[in-house]
C-alpha positions in Angstrom: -2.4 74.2 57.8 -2.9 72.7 54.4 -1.0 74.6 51.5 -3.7 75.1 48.8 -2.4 75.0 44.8 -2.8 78.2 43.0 -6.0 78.2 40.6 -2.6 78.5 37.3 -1.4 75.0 39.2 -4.7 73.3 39.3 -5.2 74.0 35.3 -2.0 73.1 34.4 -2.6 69.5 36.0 -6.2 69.0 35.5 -7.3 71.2 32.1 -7.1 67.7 30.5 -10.0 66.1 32.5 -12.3 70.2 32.3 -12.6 69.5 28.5 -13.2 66.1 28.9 -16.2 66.8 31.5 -17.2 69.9 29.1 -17.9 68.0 26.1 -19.6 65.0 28.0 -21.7 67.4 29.9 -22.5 69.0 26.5 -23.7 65.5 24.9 -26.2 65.2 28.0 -27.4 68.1 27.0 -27.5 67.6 23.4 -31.7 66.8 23.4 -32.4 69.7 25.4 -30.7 71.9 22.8 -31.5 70.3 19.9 -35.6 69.1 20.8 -37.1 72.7 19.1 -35.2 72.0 15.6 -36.8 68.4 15.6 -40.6 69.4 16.5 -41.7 70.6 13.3 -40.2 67.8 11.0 -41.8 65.3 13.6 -45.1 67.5 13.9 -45.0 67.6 9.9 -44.7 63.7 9.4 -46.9 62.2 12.4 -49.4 65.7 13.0 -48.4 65.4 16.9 -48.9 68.7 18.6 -46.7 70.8 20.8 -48.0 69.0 23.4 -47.1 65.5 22.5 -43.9 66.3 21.3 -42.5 68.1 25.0 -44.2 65.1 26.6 -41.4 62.6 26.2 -39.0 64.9 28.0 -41.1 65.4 30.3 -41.2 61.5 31.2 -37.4 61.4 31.4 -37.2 64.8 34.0 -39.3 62.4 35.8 -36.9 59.6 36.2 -33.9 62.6 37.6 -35.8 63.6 39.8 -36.9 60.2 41.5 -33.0 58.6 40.7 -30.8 61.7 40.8 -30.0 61.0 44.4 -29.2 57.1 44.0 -26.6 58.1 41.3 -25.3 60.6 43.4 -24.6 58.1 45.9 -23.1 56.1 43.7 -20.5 58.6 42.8 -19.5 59.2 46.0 -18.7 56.1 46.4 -17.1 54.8 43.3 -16.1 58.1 41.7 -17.2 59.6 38.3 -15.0 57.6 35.7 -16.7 54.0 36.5 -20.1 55.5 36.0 -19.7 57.9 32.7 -17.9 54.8 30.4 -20.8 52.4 29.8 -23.4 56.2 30.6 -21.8 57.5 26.8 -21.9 54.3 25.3 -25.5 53.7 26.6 -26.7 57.1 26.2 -25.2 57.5 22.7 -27.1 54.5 21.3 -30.7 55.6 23.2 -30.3 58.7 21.3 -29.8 57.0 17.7 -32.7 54.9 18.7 -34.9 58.1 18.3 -34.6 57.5 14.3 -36.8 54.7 14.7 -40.0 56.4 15.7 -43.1 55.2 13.6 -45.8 57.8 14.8 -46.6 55.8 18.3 -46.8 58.1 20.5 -46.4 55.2 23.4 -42.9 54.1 21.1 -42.0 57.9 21.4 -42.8 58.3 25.3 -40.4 54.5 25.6 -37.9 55.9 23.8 -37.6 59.2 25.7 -38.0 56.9 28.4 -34.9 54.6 27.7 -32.9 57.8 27.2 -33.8 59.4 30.6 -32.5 56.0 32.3 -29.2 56.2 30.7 -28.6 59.7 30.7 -28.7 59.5 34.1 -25.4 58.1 34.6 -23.6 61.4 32.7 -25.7 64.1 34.3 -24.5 67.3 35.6 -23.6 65.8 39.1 -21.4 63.0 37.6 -19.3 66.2 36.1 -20.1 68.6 38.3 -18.3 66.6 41.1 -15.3 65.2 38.9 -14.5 68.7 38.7 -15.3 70.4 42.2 -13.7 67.0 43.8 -10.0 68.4 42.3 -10.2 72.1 41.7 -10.5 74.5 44.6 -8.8 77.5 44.4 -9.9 77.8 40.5 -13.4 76.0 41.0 -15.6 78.5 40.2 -14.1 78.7 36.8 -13.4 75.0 36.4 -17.0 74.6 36.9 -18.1 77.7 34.7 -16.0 75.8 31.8 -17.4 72.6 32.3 -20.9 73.6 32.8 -20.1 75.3 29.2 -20.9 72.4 27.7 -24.7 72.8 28.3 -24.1 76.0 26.1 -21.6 74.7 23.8 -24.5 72.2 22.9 -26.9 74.8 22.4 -24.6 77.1 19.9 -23.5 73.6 17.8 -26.7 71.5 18.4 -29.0 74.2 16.7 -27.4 74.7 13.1 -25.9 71.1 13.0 -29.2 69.2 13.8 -31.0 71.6 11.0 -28.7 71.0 8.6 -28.3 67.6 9.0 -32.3 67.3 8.8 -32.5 69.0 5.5 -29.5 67.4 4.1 -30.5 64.0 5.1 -33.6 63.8 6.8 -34.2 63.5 11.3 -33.8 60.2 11.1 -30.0 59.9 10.5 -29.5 63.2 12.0 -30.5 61.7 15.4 -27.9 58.8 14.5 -25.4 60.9 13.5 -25.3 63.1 16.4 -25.7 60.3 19.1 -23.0 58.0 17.8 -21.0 61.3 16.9 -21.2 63.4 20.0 -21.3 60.5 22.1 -18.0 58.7 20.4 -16.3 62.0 20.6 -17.1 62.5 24.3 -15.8 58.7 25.1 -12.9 59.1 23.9 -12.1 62.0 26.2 -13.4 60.2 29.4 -11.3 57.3 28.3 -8.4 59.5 28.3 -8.7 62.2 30.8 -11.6 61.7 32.9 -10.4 60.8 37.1 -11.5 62.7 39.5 -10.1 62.7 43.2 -11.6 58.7 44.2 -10.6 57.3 40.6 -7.0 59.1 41.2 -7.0 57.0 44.9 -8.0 54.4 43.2 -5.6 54.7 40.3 -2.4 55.3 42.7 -2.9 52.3 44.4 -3.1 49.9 41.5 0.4 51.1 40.5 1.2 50.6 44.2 1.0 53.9 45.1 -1.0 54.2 47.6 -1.8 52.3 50.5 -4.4 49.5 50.3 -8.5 51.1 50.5 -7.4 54.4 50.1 -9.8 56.9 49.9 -9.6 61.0 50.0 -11.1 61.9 53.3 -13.3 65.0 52.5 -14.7 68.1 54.3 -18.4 68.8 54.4 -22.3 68.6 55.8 -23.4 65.3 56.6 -26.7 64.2 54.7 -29.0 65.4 57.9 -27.0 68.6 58.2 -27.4 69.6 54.6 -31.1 69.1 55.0 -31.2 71.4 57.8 -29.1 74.3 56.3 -31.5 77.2 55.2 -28.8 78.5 52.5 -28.9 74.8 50.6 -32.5 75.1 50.9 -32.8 78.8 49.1 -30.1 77.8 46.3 -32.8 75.2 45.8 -35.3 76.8 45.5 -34.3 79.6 43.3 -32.8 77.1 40.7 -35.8 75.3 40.6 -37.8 78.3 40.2 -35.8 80.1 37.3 -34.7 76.9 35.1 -38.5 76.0 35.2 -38.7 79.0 32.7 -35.3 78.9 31.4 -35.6 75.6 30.2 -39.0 75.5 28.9 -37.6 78.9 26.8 -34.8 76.8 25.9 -36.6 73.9 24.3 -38.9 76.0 23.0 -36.2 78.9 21.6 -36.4 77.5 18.4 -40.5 77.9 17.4 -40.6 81.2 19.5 -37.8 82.6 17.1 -40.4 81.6 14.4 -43.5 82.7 16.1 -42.0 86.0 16.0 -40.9 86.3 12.3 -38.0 84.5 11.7 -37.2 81.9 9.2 -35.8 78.3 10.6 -32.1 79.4 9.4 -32.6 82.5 10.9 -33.9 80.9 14.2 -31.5 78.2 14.0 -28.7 80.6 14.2 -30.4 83.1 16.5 -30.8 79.8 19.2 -26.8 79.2 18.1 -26.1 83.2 19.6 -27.7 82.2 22.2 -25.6 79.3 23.2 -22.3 81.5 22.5 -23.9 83.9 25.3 -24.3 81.3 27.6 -20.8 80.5 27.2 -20.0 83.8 27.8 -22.3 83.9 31.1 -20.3 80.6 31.9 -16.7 81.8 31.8 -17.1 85.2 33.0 -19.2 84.8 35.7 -17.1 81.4 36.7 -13.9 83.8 36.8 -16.2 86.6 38.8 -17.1 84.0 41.6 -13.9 82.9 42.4 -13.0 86.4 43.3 -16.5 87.5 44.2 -18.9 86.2 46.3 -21.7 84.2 44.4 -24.6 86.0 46.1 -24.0 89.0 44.7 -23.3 87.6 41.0 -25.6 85.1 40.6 -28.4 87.6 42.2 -27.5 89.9 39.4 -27.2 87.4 37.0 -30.3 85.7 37.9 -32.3 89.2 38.2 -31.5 90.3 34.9 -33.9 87.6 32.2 -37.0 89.9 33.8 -35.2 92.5 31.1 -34.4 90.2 28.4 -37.3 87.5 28.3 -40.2 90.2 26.8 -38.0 91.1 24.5 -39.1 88.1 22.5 -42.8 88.5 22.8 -44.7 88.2 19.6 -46.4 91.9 19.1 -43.0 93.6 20.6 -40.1 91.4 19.0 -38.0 92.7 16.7 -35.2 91.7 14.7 -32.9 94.2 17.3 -35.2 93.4 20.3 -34.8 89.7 19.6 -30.9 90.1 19.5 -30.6 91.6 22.5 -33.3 89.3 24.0 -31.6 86.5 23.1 -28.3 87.7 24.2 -29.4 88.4 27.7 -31.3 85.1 27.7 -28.6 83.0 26.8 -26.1 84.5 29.7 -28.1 84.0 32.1 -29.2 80.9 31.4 -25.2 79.6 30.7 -25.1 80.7 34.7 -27.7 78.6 36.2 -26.9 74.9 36.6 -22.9 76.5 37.4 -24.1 78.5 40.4 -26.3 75.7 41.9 -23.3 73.5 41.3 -20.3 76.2 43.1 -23.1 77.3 45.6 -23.7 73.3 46.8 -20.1 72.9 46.7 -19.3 76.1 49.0 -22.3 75.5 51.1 -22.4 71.7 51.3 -18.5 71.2 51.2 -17.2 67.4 48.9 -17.8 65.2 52.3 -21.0 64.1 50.3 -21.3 66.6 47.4 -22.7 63.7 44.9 -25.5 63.1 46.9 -26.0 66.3 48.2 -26.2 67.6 44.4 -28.1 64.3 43.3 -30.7 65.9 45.3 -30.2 69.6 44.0 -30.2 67.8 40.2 -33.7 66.0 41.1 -34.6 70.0 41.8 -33.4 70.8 38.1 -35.4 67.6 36.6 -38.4 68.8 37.9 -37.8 72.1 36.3 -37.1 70.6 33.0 -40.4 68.3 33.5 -42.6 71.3 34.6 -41.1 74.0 32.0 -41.3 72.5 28.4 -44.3 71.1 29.5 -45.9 74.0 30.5 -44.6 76.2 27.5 -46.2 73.4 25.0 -49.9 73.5 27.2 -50.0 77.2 26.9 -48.7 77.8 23.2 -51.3 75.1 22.1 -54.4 76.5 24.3 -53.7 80.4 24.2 -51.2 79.8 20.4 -48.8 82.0 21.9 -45.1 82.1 24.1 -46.3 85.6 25.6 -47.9 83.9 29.0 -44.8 82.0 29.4 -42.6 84.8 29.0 -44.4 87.3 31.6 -44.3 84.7 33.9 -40.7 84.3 33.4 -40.4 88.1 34.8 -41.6 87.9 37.9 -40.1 84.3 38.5 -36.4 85.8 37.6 -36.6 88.6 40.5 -37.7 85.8 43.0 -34.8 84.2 42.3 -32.6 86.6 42.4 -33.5 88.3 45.6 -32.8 84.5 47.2 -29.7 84.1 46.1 -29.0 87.7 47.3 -29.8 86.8 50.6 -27.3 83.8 51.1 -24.9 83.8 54.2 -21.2 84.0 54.0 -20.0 81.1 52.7 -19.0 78.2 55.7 -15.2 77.6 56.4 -14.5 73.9 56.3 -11.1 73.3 59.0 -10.9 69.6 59.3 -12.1 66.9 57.2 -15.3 66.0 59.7 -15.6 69.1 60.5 -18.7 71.5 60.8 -19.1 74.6 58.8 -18.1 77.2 61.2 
């Protein structure tokens, strides 16, 4: 029987390539965090509505949903490192391109179009996988640290895009935080970024390995993973819960100032929010790996029906919103890191790029539907408060279905079924 590494083992070789994956996950996510800061200097100079403005993101959820898959594909078979070079360079320039917008809203929906192809290529799966492909004793908190980056974006992205706003203008704060982030993130991937088919593939160009070599994985095939019930529930409740959790994300920044705070204020209430989410990340990564996820992630998931109408205009305030916002922001630093273990322990590597390509298309349309949604309802009813009671009944759904999951598969052989 194979001799597994102890999770101590698997950081001391690989912590290198977890903070390369953090911080290129966390310049993916960089426009989600950053989109409230930028709606009312963009609503100021072009008098564009809510509406409008969550539009273009909705576009580029659109494109991960149809392509997700493909690129999964992709990384199964050529590994994560050959996709996420030219994705950063790509997607930091798409995002710098955004300081050229004139007031067309057809030039804003291209732009957020461009950026939704590139950013395809450094999604969540491209990382997700790098990391689940070489960790597996310590996975659950490999992933938890490298799906940190989606919160490390939204504590820096926040106060850094607001003060580079007022200090410069949004223009060359979008060009400064593209080519920024994005050089910053290079460089790591450059450096540290191989996951187990780029190591293969690395061995044998120093004659290594033998010639073709390729890690033989366990896991579903593609037709057995659409028949499994428990991939099928993990689906589901993500797509259900991030449909509110991102649309309160985008949107974090002008509910904080529907309900009383100043733009500093709000800026660095959405920025405690990200440091919760990291919180959410780490400990709940270091609870599943001794745990099962069921039971945390239902609990996790469960728990925004407390926080979310804490930040309802009429009941918010400055303690409420605290404590709102703290709940809030672990849960949602949990999310995209239990879809990710859960398809992982569920689905087994054989074909976790594709299987999660599909399980990321179920997160786009969440983050097309969401932000969306939240900008159709503050601009007919001028108020979060729908959006946020919906939220409450949406977070016990969830919860109870990832409650229910089976005990997790055992994977013997390589081609072998779950047991």
């Amino acid at each position: 029987m194979e001799q597994l590494e102890t999770a101590g083992a698997e950081w001391r070789r690989h912590w290198p390539m977890v903070l390369a994956a953090c911080i290129g996950f966390s310049f993916m996510s960089f426009m989600t965090a950053a989109a409230g800061v930028f709606m009312d200097p963009l609503a100021t100079e072009f008098h564009w509505g809510r509406t409008e403005l969550s539009a273009g993101m909705a576009i580029a959820s659109l494109l991960s949903i149809l392509c997700s898959p493909f690129i999964g594909i992709l990384i199964d078979r050529h590994g994560s490192r050959r996709l996420a070079l030219p994705g950063l360079v790509l997607t930091s320039l798409a995002i710098a391109a955004f300081s050229q917008v004139n007031g067309s809203i057809p030039q804003w929906l291209a732009l957020w179009m461009i950026w939704g192809v590139v950013a395809l290529l450094v999604q969540s799966t491209l990382w997700s996988a790098a990391i689940a492909s070489v960790f597996r004793v310590g996975r659950g908190l490999a992933l938890g640290v490298t799906m940190s980056g989606t919160a490390l974006a939204q504590v820096v992205a926040p106060p850094l895009s607001n003060a580079l706003i007022e200090a410069f203008g949004w223009r060359t704060a979008y060009i400064a935080l593209g080519l920024g982030w994005g050089g910053l993130a290079l460089v790591l991937s450059a450096l540290f970024l191989f996951d187990v088919r780029d190591q293969a593939r690395r061995r044998q160009s120093q004659g290594k390995g033998p010639p073709e070599a390729a890690p033989d994985l366990p896991g579903l095939g593609i037709g057995e993973a659409w028949r499994d019930i428990s991939l099928w529930k993990v689906a589901v409740a993500t797509f259900l819960v991030l449909t509110v959790t991102i649309a309160v994300v985008v949107h974090q920044f002008p509910i904080l100032v529907e309900a009383g705070m100043s733009r500093s204020q709000a800026a660095w209430l959405v920025s405690l929010s990200g440091v919760a989410g990291v919180m959410g990340k780490l400990v709940s990564g270091t609870l599943i790996d001794r745990f099962h996820a069921r039971t945390v992630g239902g609990i996790t998931l469960a728990s925004t029906a407390v926080g979310w109408p804490l930040l309802m205009q009429g009941i918010a305030t400055p303690v409420t919103i605290v404590i709102g916002i703290m709940i809030s922001g672990y849960a949602a630093g949990t999310k995209i890191q239990l879809c990710s273990y859960l398809t992982a322990r569920y689905a087994g590597m054989r074909h976790y790029g594709t299987i999660f390509g599909f399980m990321t298309s179920v997160i786009a349309l969440a983050s097309a539907i969401g932000p969306l949604a939240a900008g159709l309802s503050y601009d007919r009813y001028g108020s979060y408060t729908p959006l946020l009671l919906a939220g409450v009944a949406i977070s016990l759904i969830s919860g109870g279905l990832v409650f229910s999951l089976r005990p997790y598969p055992e994977w013997r052989a390589a081609t072998a079924a779950p047991a």
